[in-house]
C-alpha positions in Angstrom: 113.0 60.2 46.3 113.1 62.6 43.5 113.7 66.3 44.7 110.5 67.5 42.4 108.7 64.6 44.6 109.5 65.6 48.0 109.0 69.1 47.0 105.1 68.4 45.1 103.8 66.3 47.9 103.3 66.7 51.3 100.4 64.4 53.1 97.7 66.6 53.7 95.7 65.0 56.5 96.6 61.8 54.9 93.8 61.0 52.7 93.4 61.3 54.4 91.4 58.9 53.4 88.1 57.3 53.7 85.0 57.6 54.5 80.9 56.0 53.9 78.2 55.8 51.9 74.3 55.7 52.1 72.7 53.0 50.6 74.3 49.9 48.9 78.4 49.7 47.7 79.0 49.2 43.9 79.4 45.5 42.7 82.9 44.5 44.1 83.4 47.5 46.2 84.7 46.6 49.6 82.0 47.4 51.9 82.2 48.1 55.6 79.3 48.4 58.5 78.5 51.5 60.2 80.2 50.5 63.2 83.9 50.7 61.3 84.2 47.0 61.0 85.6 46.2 57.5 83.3 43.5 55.8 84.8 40.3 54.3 88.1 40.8 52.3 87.5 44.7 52.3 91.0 45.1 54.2 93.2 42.4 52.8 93.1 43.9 49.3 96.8 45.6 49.2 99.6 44.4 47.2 100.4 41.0 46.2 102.1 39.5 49.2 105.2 37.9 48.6 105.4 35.4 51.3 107.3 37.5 53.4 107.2 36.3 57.1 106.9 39.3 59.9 108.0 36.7 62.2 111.7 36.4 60.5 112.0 39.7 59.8 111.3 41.1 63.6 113.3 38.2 65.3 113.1 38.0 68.6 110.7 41.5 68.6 106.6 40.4 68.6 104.5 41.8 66.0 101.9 43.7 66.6 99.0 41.1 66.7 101.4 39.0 68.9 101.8 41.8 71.3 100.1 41.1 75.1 100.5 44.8 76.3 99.5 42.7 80.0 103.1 40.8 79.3 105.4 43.8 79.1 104.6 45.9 82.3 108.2 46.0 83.4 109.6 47.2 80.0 112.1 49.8 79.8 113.1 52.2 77.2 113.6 55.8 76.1 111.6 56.5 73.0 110.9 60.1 70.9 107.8 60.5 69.5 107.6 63.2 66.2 103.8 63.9 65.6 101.8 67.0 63.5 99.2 67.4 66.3 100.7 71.1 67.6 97.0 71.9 69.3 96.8 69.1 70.9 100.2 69.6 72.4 100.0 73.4 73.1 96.8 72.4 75.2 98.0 69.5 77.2 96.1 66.6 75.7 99.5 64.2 74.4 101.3 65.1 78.0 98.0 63.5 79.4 98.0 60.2 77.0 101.7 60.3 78.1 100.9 60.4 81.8 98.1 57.7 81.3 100.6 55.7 79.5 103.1 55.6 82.0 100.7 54.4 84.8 100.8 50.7 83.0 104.2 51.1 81.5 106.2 53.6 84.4 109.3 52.2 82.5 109.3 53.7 79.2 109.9 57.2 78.8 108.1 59.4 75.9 109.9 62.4 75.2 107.4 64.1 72.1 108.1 66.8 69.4 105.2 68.4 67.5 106.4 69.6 63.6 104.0 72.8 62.9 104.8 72.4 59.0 105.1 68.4 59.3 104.4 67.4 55.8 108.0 68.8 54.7 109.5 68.9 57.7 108.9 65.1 58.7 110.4 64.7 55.1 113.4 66.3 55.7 114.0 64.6 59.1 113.1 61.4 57.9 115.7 62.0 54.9 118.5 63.1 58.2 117.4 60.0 60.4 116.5 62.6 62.9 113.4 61.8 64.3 113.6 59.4 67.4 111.7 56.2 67.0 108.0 56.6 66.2 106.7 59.0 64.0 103.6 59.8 61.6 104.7 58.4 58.0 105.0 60.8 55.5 104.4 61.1 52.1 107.2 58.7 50.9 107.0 55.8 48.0 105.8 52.5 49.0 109.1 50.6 47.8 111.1 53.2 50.1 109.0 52.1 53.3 111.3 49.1 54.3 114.0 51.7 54.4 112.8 53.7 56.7 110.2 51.6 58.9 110.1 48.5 61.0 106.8 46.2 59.8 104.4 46.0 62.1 102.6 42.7 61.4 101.7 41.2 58.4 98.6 42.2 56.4 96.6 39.6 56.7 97.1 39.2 60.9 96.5 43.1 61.1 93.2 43.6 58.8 91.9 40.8 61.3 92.2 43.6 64.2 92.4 46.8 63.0 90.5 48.7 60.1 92.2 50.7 57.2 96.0 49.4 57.6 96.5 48.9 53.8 97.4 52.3 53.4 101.2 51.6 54.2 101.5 47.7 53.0 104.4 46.6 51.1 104.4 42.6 50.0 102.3 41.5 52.3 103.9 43.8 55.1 102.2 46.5 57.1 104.4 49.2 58.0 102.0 52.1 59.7 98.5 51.7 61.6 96.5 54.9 61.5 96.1 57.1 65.0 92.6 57.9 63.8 91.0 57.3 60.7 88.1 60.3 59.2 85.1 60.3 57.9 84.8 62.4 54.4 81.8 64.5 54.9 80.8 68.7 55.6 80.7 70.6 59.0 77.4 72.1 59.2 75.5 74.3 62.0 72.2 72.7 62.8 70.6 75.5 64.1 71.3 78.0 61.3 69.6 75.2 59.6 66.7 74.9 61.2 66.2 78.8 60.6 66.5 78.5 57.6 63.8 76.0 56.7 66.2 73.1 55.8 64.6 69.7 57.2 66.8 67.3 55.1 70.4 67.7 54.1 71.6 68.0 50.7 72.5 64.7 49.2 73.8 66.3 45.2 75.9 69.6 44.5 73.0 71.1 43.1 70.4 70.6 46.4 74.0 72.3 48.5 74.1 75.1 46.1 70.6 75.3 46.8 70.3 75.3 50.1 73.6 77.7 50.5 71.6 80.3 48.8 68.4 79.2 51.0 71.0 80.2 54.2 71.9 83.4 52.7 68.4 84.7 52.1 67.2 83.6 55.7 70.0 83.8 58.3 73.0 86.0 58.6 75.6 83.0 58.7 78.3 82.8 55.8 76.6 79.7 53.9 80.4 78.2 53.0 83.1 79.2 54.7 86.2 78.6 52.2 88.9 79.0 55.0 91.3 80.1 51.8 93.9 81.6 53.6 95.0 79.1 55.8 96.3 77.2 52.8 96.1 73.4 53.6 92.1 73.5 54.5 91.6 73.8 50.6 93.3 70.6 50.0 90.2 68.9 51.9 88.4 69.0 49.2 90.7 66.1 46.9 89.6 63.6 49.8 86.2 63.5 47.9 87.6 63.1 44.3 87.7 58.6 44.8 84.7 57.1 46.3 82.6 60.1 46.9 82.4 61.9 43.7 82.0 58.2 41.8 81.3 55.6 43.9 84.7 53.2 42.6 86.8 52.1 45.4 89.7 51.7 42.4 89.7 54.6 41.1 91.9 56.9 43.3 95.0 54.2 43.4 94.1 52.2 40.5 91.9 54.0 37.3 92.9 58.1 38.2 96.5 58.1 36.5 95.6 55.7 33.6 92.4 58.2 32.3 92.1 60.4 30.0 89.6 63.0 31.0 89.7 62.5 34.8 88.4 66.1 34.7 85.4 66.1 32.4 82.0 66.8 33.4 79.7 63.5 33.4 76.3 65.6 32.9 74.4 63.6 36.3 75.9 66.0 39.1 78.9 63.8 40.6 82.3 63.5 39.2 86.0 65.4 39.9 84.1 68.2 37.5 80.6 68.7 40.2 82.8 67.9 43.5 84.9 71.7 42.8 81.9 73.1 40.3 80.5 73.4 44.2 83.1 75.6 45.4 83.4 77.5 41.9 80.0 78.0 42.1 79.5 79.1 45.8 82.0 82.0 45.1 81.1 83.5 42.0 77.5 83.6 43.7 78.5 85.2 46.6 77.8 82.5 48.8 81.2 82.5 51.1 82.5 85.1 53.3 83.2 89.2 51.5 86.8 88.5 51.2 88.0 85.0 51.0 92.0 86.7 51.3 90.9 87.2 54.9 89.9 84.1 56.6 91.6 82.8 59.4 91.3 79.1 60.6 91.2 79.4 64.2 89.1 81.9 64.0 86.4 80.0 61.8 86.2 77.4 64.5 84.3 79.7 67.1 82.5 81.1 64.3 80.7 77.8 63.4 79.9 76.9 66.7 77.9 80.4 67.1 76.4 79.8 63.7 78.2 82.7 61.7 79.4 79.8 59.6 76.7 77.4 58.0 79.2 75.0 56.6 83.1 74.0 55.9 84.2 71.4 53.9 86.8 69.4 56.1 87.4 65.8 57.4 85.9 64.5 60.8 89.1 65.5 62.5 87.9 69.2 62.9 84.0 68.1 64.1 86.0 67.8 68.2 87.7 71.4 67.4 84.8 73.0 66.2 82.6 71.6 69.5 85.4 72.9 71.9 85.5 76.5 70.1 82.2 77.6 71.8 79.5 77.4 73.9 76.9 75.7 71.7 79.2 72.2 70.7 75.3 70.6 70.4 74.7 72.8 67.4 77.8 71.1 65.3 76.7 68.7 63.1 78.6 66.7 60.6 76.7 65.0 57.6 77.9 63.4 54.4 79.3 64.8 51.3 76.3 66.1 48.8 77.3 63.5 46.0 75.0 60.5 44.9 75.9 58.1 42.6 73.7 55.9 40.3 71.2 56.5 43.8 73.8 55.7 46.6 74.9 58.7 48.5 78.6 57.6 49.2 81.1 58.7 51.9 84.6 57.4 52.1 86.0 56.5 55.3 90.0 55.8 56.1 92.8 56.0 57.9 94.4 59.5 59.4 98.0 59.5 59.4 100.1 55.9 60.5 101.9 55.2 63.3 105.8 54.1 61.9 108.5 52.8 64.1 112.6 53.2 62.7 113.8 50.6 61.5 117.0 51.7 62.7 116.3 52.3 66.5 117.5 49.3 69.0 115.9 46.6 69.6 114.9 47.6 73.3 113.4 50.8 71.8 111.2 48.9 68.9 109.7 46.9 71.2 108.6 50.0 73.6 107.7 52.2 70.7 105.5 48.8 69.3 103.8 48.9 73.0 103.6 53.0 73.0 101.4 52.3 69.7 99.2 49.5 70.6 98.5 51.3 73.8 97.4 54.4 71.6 95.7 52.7 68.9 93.6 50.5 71.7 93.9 52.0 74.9 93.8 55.3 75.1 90.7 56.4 73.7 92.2 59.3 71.6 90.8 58.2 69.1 87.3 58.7 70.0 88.0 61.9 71.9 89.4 63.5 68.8 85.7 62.3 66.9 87.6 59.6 64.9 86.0 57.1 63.0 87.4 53.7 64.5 90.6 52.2 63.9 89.7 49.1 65.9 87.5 46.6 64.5 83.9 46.4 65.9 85.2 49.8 68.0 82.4 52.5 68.9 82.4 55.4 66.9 81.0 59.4 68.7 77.7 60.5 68.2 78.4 62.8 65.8 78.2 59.8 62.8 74.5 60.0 63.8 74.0 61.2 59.9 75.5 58.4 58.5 73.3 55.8 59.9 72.3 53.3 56.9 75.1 54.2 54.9 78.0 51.8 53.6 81.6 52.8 54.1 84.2 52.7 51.1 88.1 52.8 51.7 90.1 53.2 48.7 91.6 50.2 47.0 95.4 50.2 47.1 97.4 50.6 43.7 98.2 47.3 41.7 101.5 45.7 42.2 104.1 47.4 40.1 102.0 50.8 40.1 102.8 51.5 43.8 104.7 55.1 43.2 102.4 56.0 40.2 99.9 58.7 41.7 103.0 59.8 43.7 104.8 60.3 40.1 102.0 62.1 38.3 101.5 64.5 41.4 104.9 65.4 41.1 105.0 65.7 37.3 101.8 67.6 36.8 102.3 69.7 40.2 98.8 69.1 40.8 99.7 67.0 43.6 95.4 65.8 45.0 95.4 64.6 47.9 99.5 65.4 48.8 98.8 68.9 49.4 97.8 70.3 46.5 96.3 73.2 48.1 97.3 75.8 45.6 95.6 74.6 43.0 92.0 74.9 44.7 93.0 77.8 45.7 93.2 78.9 42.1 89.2 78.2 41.7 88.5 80.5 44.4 90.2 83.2 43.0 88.8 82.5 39.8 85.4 82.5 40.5 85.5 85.5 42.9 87.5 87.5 39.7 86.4 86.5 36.8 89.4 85.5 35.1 89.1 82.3 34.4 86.2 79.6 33.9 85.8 76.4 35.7 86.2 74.8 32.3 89.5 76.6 31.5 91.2 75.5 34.9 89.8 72.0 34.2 91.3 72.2 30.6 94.9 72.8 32.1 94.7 70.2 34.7 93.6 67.9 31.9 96.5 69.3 29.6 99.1 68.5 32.6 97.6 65.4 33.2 98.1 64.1 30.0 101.2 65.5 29.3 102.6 63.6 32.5 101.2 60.5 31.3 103.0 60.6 28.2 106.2 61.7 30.5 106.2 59.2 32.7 105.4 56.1 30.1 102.2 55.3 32.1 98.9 53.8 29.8 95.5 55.7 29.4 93.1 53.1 29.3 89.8 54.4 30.5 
């Protein structure tokens, strides 16, 4: 990888990454049900599969649709796991998945290392080979992941079983399987809510602007907390610039580096333009905390849950968080993004960050790291605990989807063949890097807004200028 690359993107909750949508999917959108399984076709989509056989490639190693984890009781091994989840090991939660594990597989030892800054750091380890044997894949190039990762399984075996494992596919070969996958949508209070009068929630930037100066007026709470400080909590808001904000599963992998304008303002209240004209907005009208240079993350988390904060913009990965940071978790709610499209409210669901295995571990350690994943992707619940939306087809998703009952999930469409390191290139070009941590650049339209000094349109007008400018760098056609 290109240093500039390596330096512009780092995986910011990867994509994070899909989510649903209420009402009907676009015309040759890939639909999914409510209850996470993928409908016809909707995960086999990735890149044109070569031929390549798992099978001959994993010799005498099972894939992971082959694997019987009642068959391999008695296996032995001594694996590292690398992972981003530093909460969840300061409190004790992966030494207890560890400890379950080892009650069915006593054999295989799990020695685990949680990365504070992991987007770079896993980057630079994985650049070292020091990393042990299963990791969370970072933001590398698709044609780079046979380097680096043992396949799991084919494509077409694993999108029988699991939801949202196109993310790392390669001809035909799947080389991570998400821990978790998120729901796009907002964190909201329901009782500041109900004080303030609102009986339905915002479905379109303009009824969220709305009602934020509705919670303003008639409760004390902070009507959007921007949680700028922290840094990476602003880059949340590029997970709702693909399906959300237009309702085109293509777009974020296939259409976004090939337009023109990708920036400009449609005039019906969705687009990339409406999706930040919320946050732009919500400052310069004073509807986010006094000083947005002093919010603090962990801090926000008890606020919501006593209802000093109405809403946050982040993925379904922070709904479990918020719950534990108080003593009212029955008053979080979590309800889609307020976008609608040609009459369909739509929320993108997908994949969390992916399981990997290295390629160059031993044999005896593939195979335990393979059964380590499958028993964390289907066993051990932590998906679910951590208010996931489900990995495993036909799998039960928390309560706390309740909102987006009726609605039809949308997963981005993988890039064509040919185009897989394009939106990697142009993130790295125009070092505007959306969803690959990108988080100064939102950061810009808070400051903006709060000061004065620049105009939504301006900042648009750069990004548009950088845009096109790495286009024309890069050799890469503007057809829409």
């Amino acid at each position: 990888m290109k240093l500039k690359k390596v330096l512009a993107i780092s995986l910011a909750s990867v994509m994070a990454l899909s989510f649903a949508a209420c009402g009907n999917a676009k015309t040759g959108a890939p639909a999914a049900t409510t209850d996470g399984s993928a409908a016809d076709g909707a995960e086999a989509t990735g890149g044109e599969s070569k031929g390549a056989d798992v099978a001959e490639v994993l010799g005498d190693i099972p894939s992971y649709t082959q694997l019987d984890l009642s068959q391999y009781g008695d296996t032995a091994g001594s694996i590292k796991f690398l992972h981003h989840k530093t909460d969840r090991a300061e409190d004790g939660t992966m030494d207890k998945l560890v400890a379950e594990f080892n009650k069915e597989f006593p054999n295989i030892k799990v020695e685990m290392e949680a990365v504070t800054d992991y987007a770079q750091d896993s980057l630079l380890r994985l650049s070292t080979g020091d990393w042990g044997d299963v990791m969370f894949i970072p933001a590398v190039d698709k044609v780079d992941l046979e380097q680096y990762f043992m396949p799991l399984d084919s494509l077409d075996n694993l999108s029988k079983e699991l939801n949202f494992v196109d993310t790392w596919e390669y001809n035909g070969l799947c080389y991570g399987i998400p821990y978790m996958a998120n729901a796009q949508g907002v964190l909201y209070n329901k009782a500041v809510f109900e004080k303030a009068g609102i009986n339905e929630l915002p479905k379109t930037p303009t009824e969220y602007l709305e009602d934020l100066k509705i919670i303003k007026e008639k409760t004390d709470a902070i009507p959007l907390y921007t949680n700028y400080a922290a840094g990476w909590t602003m880059g949340a808001w590029d997970a709702y610039i693909g399906n959300v904000s237009n309702g085109d599963d293509t777009f974020m992998q296939q259409k976004f580096v090939h337009t023109a304008e990708p920036f400009k303002d449609p005039g019906d209240d969705t687009g990339i333009y409406n999706l930040y004209r919320i946050l732009y907005d919500a400052v310069a009208q004073g509807l986010v905390e006094d000083d947005y240079t002093t919010t603090d993350w962990e801090s926000s988390k008890g606020m919501l849950n006593r209802g000093e904060i109405a809403t946050m913009v982040l993925g379904s990965w922070a709904y479990a968080q918020m719950q534990e940071a108080g003593d009212k978790p029955e008053d979080i709610g979590y309800m889609p993004f307020p976008m609608t499209v040609g009459g369909t409210q739509y929320v993108s669901a997908g994949g969390d960050y992916n399981y990997c295995i290295n390629v160059n571990s031993s044999d005896e350690n593939k195979l335990a790291s393979l059964i380590f994943v499958k028993w964390m992707v289907e066993k051990s619940n932590w998906c679910y605990n951590e208010g996931g939306y489900t990995v495993v087809k036909n799998g039960k998703n928390p309560d706390m989807y309740a909102a987006f009952d009726g609605c039809t999930v949308l997963s981005d469409a993988p890039s064509k063949p040919g185009e897989e390191t394009y939106l990697n290139d142009m993130n790295a070009e125009s070092e505007l890097s959306f969803n690959a941590g990108g988080n100064d650049k939102v950061q810009r339209i808070v400051e903006a807004a709060a000061t004065g000094s620049e105009k939504l349109d301006d900042i648009f007008a750069d990004w548009t200028k950088k845009w096109n400018e790495s286009q024309e760098e890069l050799g890469i056609s503007v057809d829409y």
